[in-house]
C-alpha positions in Angstrom: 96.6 108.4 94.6 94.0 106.8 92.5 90.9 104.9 93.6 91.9 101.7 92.6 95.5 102.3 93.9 94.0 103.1 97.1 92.0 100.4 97.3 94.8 98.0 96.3 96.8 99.4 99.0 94.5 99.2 102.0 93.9 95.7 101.1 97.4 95.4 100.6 97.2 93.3 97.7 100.8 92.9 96.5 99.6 89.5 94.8 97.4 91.0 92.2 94.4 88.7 93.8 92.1 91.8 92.8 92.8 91.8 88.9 93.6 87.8 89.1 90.3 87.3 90.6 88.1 89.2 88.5 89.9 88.2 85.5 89.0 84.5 86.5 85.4 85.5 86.4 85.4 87.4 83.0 87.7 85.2 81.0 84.8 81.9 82.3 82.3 84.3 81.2 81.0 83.7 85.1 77.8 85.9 85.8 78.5 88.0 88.7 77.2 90.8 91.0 79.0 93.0 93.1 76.9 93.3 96.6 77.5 94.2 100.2 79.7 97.3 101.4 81.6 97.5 97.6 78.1 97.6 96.2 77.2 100.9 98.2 80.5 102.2 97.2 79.3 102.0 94.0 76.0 104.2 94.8 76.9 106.0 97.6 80.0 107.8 98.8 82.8 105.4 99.4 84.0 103.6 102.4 87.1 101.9 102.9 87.0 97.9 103.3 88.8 94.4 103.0 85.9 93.0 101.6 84.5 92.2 98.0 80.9 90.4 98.6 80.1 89.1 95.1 76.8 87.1 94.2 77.0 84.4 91.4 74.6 83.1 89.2 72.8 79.6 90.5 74.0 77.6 87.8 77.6 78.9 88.0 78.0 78.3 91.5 80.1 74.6 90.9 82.0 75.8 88.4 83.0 79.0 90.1 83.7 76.9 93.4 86.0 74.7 91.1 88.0 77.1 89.3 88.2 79.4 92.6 89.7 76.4 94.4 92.5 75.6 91.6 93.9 79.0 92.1 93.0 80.2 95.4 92.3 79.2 99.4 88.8 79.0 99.3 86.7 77.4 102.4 83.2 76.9 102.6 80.2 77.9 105.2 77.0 77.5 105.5 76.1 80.7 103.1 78.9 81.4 101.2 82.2 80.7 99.6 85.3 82.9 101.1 88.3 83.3 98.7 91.3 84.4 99.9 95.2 84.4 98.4 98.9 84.9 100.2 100.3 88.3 99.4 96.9 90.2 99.9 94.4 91.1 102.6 91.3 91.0 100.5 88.8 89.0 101.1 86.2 88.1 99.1 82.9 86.6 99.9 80.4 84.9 97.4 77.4 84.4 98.3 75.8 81.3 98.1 72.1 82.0 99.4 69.9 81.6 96.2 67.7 84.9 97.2 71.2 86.5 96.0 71.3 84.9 92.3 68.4 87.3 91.1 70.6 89.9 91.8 72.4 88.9 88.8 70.5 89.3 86.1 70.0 92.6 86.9 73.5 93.8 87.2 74.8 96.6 85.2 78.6 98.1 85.2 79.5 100.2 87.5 82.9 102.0 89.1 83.6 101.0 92.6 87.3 102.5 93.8 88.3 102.9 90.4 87.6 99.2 89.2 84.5 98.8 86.9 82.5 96.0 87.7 79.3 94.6 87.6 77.5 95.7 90.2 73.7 94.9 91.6 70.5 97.2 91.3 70.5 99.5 94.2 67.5 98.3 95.1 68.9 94.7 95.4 72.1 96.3 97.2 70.2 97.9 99.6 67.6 94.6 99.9 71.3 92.4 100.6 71.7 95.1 103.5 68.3 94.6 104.9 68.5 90.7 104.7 72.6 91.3 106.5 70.9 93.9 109.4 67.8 91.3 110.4 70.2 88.5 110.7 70.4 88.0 113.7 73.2 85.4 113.4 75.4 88.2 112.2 78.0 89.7 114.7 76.4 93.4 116.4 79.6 94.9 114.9 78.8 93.3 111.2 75.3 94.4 111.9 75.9 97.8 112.9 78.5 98.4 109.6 74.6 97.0 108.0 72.6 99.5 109.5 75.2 102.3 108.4 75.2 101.1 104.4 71.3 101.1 104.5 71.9 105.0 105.8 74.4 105.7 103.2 71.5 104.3 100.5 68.5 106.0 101.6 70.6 109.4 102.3 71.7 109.1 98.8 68.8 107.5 97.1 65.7 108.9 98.9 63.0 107.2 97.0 64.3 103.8 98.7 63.2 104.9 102.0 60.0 103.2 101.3 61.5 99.8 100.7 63.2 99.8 104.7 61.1 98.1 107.3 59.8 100.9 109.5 61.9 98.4 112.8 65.1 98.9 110.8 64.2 103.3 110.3 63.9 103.3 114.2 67.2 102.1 114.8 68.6 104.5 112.3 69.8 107.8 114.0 
């Protein structure tokens, strides 16, 4: 089975909410960035998840939230814009923290389960993972899942070691 088959699968997106998504975002020319656990896929070896986290440039943020909302369920917290459709168990999250919108410009395409998609620096992916781990608003479980990617980055990507906090290394194991 392909990636993206896979992936499409496990998320059991029988709606097309995936391509439909995405192709909402390319045809409005929307400047995007792949973050969170589908970022580190993208770097690191892959882990299975129902979750797209997606950062979007400042000033497309109203105009995302509009067109989102015409074609999906979309409800809003206090950080972010979750986006959801009937027939699939994706979910995706966009971020609406501005420290997340200079992620954007920095963006470059990348393959994450078979898809290619614009995907943030690993430096920013793994700096999205240490803002995620020190919240400590964030479930234990979400937290923990945080701690893992920042593993899966430095194990990968050495060199980054120096850019984690030396009270996030001594939780590592």
């Amino acid at each position: 089975m392909q990636a993206l088959a896979y992936w499409k699968a496990v998320t059991q997106d029988r709606s097309d909410f995936l391509d439909e998504f995405l192709d909402l975002l390319v045809q409005n020319r929307i400047r995007y960035a792949v973050i969170g656990g589908q970022g580190v896929n993208a770097y690191a070896e892959p882990l299975v998840s129902l979750d797209l986290d997606v950062a979007v440039a400042t000033d497309d943020l109203d105009r995302v939230e509009r067109l989102l909302s015409e074609r999906f369920h979309v409800e809003q917290f206090p950080h972010s814009l979750n986006v959801n459709a009937s027939g699939s168990q994706l979910r995706v999250q966009i971020q609406t923290d501005p420290r997340y919108a200079a992620f954007v410009p920095r963006a470059t395409p990348r393959e994450v389960l078979g898809v290619t998609l614009q995907v943030a620096a690993v430096e920013d992916v793994l700096q999205g993972k240490l803002w995620a781990f020190l919240d400590e608003q964030r479930r234990g479980s979400k937290r923990q899942k945080d701690l893992a990617d920042i593993g899966r980055l430095i194990e990968t990507y050495p060199h980054l070691r120096a850019r984690v906090p030396r009270e996030v290394l001594d939780r590592m194991v």
